[in-house]
Backbone as ProteinMPNN parsed JSONL, in Angstrom:
{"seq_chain_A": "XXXXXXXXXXXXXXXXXXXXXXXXXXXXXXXXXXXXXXXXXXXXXXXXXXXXXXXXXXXXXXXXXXXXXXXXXXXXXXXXXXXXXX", "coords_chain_A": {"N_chain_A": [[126.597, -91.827, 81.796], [128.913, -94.361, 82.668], [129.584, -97.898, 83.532], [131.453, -99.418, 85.966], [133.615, -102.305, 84.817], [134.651, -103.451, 87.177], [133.658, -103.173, 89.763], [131.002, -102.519, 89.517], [130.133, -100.125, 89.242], [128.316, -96.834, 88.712], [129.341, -94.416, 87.311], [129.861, -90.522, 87.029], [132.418, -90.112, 85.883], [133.949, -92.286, 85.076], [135.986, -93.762, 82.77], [137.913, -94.851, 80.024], [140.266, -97.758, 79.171], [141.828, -98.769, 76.831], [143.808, -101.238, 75.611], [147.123, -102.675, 74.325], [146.432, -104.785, 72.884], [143.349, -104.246, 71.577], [141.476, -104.88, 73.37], [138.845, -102.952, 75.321], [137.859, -101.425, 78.475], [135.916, -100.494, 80.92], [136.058, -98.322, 83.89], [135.998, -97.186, 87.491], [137.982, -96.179, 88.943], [141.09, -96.126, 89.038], [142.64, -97.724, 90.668], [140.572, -99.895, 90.402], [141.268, -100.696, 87.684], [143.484, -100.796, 88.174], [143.315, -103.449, 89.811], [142.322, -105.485, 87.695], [143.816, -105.041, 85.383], [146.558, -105.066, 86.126], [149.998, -106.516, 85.485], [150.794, -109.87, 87.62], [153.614, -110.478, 89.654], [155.658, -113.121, 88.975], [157.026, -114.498, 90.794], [156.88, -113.074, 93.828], [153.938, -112.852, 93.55], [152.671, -110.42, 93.977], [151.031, -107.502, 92.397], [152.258, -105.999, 89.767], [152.737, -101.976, 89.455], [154.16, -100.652, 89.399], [157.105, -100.057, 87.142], [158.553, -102.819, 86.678], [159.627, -105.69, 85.631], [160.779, -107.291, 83.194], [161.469, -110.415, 81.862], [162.352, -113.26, 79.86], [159.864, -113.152, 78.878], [158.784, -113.397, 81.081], [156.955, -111.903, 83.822], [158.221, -109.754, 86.362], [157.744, -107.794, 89.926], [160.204, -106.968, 90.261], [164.299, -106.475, 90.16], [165.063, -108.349, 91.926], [162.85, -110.625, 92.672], [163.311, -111.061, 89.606], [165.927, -111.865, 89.792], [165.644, -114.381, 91.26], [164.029, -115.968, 90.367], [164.654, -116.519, 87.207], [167.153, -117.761, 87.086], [170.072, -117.793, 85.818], [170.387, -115.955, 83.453], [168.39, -113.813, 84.994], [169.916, -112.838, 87.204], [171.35, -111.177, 85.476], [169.743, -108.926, 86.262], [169.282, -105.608, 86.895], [168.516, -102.882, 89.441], [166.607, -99.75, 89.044], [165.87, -98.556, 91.041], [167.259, -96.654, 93.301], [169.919, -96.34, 92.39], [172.339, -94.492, 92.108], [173.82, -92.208, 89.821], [177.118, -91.524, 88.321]], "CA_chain_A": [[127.431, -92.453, 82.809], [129.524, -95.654, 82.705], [129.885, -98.647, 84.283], [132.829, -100.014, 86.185], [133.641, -103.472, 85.119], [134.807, -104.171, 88.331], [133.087, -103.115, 90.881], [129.996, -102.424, 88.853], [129.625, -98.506, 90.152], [127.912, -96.741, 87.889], [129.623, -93.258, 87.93], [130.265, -90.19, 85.822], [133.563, -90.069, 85.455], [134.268, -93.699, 84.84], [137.141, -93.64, 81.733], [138.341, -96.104, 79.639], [141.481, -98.197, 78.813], [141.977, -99.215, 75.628], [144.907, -102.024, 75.37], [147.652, -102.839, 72.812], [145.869, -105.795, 72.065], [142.313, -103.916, 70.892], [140.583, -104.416, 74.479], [138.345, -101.784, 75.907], [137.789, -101.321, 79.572], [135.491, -98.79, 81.717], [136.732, -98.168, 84.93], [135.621, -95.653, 87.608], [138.714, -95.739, 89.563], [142.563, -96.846, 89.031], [142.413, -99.132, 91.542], [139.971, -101.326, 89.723], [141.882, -100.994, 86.534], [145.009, -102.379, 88.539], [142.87, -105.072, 90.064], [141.758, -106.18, 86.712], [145.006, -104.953, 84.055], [148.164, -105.159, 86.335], [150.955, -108.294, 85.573], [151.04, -110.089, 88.855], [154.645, -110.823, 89.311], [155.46, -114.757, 89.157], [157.855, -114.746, 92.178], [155.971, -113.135, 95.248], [152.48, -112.517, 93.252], [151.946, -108.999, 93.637], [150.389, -106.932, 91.367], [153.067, -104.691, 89.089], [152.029, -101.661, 89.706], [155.451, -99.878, 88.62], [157.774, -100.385, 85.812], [158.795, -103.932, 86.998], [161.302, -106.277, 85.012], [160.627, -108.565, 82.318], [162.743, -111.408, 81.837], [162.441, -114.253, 79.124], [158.46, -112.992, 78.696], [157.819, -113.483, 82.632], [156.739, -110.777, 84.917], [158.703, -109.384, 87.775], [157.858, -106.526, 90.394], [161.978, -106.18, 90.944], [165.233, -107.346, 89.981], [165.329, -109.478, 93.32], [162.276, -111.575, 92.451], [163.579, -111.575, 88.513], [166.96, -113.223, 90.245], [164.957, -115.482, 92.401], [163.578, -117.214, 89.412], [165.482, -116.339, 86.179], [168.974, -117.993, 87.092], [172.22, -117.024, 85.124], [169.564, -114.62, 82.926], [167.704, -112.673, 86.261], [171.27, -112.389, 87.66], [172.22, -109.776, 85.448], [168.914, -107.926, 86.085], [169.301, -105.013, 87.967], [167.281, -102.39, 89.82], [167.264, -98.684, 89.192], [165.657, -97.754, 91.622], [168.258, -95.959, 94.234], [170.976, -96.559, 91.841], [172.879, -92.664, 91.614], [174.634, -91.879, 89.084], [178.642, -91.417, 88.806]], "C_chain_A": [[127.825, -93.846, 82.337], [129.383, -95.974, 83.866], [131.252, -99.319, 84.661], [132.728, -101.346, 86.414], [133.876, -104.32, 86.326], [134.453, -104.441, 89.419], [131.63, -102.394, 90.662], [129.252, -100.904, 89.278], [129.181, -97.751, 88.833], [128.356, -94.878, 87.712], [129.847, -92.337, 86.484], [131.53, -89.597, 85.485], [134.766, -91.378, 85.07], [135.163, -93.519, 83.24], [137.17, -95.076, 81.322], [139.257, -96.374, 78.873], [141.558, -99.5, 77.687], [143.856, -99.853, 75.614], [145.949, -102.264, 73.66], [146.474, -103.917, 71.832], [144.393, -105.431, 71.456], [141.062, -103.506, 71.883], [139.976, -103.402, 75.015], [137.897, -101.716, 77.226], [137.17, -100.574, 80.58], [136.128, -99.469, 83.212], [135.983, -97.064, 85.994], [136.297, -95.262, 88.776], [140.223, -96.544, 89.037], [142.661, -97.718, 90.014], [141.471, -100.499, 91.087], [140.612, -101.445, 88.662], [142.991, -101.45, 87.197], [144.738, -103.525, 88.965], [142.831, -105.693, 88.698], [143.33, -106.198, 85.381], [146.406, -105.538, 84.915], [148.767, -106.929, 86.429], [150.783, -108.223, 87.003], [153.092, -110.808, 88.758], [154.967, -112.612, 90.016], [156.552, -115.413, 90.186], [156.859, -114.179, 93.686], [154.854, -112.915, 94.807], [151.765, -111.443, 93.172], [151.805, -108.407, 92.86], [151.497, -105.861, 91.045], [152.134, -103.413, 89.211], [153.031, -100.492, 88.761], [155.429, -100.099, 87.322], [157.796, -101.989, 85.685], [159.407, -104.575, 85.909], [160.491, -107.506, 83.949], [161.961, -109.391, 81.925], [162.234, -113.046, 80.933], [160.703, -114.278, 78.799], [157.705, -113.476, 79.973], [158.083, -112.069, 82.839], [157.546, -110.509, 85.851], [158.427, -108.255, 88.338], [159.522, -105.863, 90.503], [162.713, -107.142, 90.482], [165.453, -108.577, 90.809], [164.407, -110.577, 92.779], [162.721, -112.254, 90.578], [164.93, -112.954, 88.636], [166.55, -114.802, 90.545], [164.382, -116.45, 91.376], [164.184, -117.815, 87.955], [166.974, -117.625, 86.153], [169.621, -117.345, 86.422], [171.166, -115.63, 84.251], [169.248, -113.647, 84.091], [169.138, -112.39, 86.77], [171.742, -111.357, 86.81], [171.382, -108.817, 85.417], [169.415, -107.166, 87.273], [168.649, -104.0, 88.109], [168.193, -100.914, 90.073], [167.052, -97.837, 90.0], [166.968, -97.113, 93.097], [169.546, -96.275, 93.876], [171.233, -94.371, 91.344], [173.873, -93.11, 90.669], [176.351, -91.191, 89.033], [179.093, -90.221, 89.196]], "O_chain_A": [[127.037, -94.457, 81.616], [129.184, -95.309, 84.882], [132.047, -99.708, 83.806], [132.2, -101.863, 87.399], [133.492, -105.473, 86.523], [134.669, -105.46, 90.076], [131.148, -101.741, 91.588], [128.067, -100.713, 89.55], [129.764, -98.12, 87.813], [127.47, -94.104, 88.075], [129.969, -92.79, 85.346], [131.591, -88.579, 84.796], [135.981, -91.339, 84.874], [134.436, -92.839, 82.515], [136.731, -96.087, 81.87], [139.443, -95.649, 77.897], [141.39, -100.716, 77.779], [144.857, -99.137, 75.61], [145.649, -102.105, 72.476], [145.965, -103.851, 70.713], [144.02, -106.335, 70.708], [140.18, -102.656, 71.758], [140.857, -102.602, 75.328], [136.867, -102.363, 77.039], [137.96, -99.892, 81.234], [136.501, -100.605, 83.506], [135.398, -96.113, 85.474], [135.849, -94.438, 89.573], [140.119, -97.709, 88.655], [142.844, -98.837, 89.535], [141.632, -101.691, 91.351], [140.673, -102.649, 88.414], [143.498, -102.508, 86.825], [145.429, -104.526, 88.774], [143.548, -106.693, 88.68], [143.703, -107.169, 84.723], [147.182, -106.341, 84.397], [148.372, -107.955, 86.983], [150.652, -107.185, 87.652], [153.56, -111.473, 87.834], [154.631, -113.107, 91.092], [156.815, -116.611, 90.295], [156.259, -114.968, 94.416], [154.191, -112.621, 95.802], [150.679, -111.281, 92.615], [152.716, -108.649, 92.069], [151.712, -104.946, 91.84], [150.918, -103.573, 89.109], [152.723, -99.774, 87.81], [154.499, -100.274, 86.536], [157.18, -102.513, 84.757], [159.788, -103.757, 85.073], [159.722, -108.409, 84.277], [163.12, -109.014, 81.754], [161.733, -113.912, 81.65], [160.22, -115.366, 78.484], [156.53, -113.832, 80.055], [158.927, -111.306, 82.371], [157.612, -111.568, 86.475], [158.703, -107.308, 87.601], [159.895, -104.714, 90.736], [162.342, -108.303, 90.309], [165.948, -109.626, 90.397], [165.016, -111.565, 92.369], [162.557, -113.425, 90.237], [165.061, -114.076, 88.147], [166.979, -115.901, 90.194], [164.304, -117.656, 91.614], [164.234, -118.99, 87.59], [167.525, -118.118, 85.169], [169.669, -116.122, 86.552], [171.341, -114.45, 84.555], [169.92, -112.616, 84.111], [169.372, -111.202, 86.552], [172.555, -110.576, 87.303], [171.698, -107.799, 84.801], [169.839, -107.657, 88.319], [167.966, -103.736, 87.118], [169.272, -100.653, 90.606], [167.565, -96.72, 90.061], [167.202, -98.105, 93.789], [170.374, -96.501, 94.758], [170.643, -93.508, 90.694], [174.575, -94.121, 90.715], [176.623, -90.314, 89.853], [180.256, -90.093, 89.577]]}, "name": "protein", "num_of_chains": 1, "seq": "XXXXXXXXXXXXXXXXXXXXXXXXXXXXXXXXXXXXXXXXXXXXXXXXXXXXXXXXXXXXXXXXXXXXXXXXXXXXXXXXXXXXXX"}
């Protein structure tokens, strides 16, 4: 059995997330691996959880908060979500 760094449960199905950067991680739910891995986005703070927007090597959950901070750059971000096609 593993341990979950986060909430220190000691379970046997606890997994682990191995990062670009080399990091290793047990876990023994996705919810602690998003407490602990997910970007927080640097306009309203919430935790990416999605795809979410990068913009000049900041974080965003959405084009809206990439606008909100970006200027003339976040302005031409845009969001695919409920965007249909022609």
């Amino acid at each position: 059995m593993a341990t979950c760094e986060v909430c220190g449960n000691d379970y046997w199905m606890a997994f682990e997330v191995r990062t670009v950067s080399g990091d290793v991680h047990t876990f023994d739910s996705f919810e602690c691996a998003i407490h602990r891995l997910a970007p927080i986005c640097e306009h309203c703070q919430i935790k990416i959880v999605g795809h979410g927007v990068e913009v000049n090597g900041r974080f965003f959950c959405c084009g809206h908060c990439a606008r909100a901070v970006e200027g003339d750059v976040g302005a031409e971000i845009r969001d695919a979500v409920g965007a249909r096609p022609a």
